[in-house]
C-alpha positions in Angstrom: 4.7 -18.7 36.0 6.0 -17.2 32.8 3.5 -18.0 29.5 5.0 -19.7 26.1 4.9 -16.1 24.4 7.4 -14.6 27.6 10.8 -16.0 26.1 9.8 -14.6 22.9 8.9 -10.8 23.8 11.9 -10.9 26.0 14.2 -11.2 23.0 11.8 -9.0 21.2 12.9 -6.2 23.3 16.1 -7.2 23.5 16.8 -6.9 19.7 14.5 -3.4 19.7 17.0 -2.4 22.1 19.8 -3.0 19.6 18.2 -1.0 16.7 19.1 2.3 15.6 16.6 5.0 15.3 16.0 4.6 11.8 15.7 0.9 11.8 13.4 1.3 14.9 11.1 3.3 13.0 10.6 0.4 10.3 10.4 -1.7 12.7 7.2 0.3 14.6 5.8 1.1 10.9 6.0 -2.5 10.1 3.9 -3.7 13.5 1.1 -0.9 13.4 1.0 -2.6 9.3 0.8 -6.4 11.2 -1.8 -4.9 13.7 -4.2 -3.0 11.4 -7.2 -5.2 10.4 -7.4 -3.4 7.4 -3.5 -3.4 6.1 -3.7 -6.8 7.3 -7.2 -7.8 5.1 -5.5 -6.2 2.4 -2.2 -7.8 2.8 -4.2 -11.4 2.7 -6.6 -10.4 0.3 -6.7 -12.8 -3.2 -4.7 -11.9 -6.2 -6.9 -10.5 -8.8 -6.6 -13.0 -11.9 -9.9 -11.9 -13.3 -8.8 -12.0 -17.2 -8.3 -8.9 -19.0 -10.8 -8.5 -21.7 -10.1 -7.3 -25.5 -11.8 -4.4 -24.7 -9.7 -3.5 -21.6 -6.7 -4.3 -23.6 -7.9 -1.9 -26.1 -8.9 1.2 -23.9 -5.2 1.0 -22.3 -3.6 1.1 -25.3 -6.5 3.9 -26.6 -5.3 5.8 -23.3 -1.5 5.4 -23.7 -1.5 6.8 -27.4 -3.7 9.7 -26.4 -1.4 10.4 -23.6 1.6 10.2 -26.2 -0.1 12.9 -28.9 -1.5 15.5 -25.9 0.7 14.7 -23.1 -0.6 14.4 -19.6 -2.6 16.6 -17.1 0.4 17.2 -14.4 -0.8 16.6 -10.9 -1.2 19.8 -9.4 -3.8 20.8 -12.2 -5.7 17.6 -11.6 -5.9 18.0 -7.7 -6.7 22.3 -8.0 -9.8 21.2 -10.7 -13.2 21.9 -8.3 -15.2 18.5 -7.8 -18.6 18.6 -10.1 -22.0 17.0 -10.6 -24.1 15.4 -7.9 -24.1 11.8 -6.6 
């Protein structure tokens, strides 16, 4: 005797069948996301709506106006800098 979820994966298939490569590969990406525990507890996790303090507020805006007088650090400088200190 077939189970309730038989029908289902049947047409499953039968619509993987269908899909180009590209769209198969979405497809895949998008089940391992459904099937890892920890995309998954992420995915559900609760919206941060902690408020932003004054001072928050004012260490972005400190940041973005230093960032407008020197510039930024590209990438490739930030990654090649040697880790320091001690934990």
């Amino acid at each position: 005797m077939e189970s309730d979820a038989q029908p289902e994966k049947r047409q499953a298939h039968a619509y993987l069948d269908r899909l180009s490569e590209a769209q198969l590969s979405a497809v895949r990406g998008l089940l391992e996301a459904m099937l890892d525990p920890a995309a998954r507890a992420l995915a559900n996790a609760p919206v941060d709506d902690e408020p932003v303090t004054e001072e928050e507020l004012h260490a972005v805006a400190e940041a973005r106006e230093s960032r407008k007088r020197n510039g930024g650090i590209p990438f490739k400088e930030v990654v090649a800098e040697p880790v320091t200190g001690t934990r």
